[in-house]
C-alpha positions as CSV (number, residue, x, y, z in Angstrom):
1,X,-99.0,-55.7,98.6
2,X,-97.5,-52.2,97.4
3,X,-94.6,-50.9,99.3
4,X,-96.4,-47.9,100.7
5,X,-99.2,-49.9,101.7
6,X,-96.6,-52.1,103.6
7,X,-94.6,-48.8,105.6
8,X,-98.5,-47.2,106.3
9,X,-99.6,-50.7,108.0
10,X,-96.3,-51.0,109.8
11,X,-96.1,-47.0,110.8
12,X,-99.6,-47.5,112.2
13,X,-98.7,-51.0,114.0
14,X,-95.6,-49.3,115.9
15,X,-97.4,-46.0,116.9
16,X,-100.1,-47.7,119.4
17,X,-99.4,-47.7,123.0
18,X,-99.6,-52.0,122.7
19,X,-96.4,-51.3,120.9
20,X,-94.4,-49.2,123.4
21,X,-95.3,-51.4,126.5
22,X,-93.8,-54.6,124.1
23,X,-90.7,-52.5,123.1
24,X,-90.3,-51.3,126.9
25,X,-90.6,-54.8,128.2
26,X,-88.1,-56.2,125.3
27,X,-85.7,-53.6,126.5
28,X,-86.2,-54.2,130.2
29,X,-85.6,-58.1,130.0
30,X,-82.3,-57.3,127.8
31,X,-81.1,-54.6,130.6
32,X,-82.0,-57.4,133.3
33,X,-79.9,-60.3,131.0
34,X,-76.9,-58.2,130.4
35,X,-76.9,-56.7,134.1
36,X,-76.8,-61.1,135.2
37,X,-74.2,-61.5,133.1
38,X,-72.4,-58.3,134.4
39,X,-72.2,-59.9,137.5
40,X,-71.7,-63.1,136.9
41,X,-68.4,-61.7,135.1
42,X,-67.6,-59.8,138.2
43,X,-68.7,-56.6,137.6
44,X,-70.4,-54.2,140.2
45,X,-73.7,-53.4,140.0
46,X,-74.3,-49.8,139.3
47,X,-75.9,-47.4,141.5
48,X,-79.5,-46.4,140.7
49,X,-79.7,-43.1,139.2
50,X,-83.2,-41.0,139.3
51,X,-85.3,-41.4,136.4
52,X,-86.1,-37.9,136.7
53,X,-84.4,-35.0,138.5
54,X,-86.3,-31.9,139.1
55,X,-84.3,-28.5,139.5
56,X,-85.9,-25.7,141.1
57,X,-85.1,-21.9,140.0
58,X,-85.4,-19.6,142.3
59,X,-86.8,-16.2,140.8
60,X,-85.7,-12.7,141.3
61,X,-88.0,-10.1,142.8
């Protein structure tokens, strides 16, 4: 298999949505593990933050 051939097929494998639910998931279980082991060490939890936080601008007449 030619190199190209190889980064075209892999490009095309990591750019489908299948992809970014797998990586999201991978990345969500890892967060959860080192969180348990956080804890178990003695470390507070931290404090949920907003995912998103909307600021409104007021606009001058």
């Amino acid at each position: 298999m030619k190199h190209a051939d190889f980064e075209k097929a892999f490009a095309d494998f990591i750019d489908r949505r299948e992809y970014d639910k797998a990586q999201n998931a991978l990345f969500d279980m890892v967060r959860i593990s080192f969180k348990a082991g956080w804890q178990a060490a003695g470390g507070n939890s931290p404090e949920p933050q907003p995912v998103i936080r909307i600021v409104h601008k007021k606009l001058e007449k």
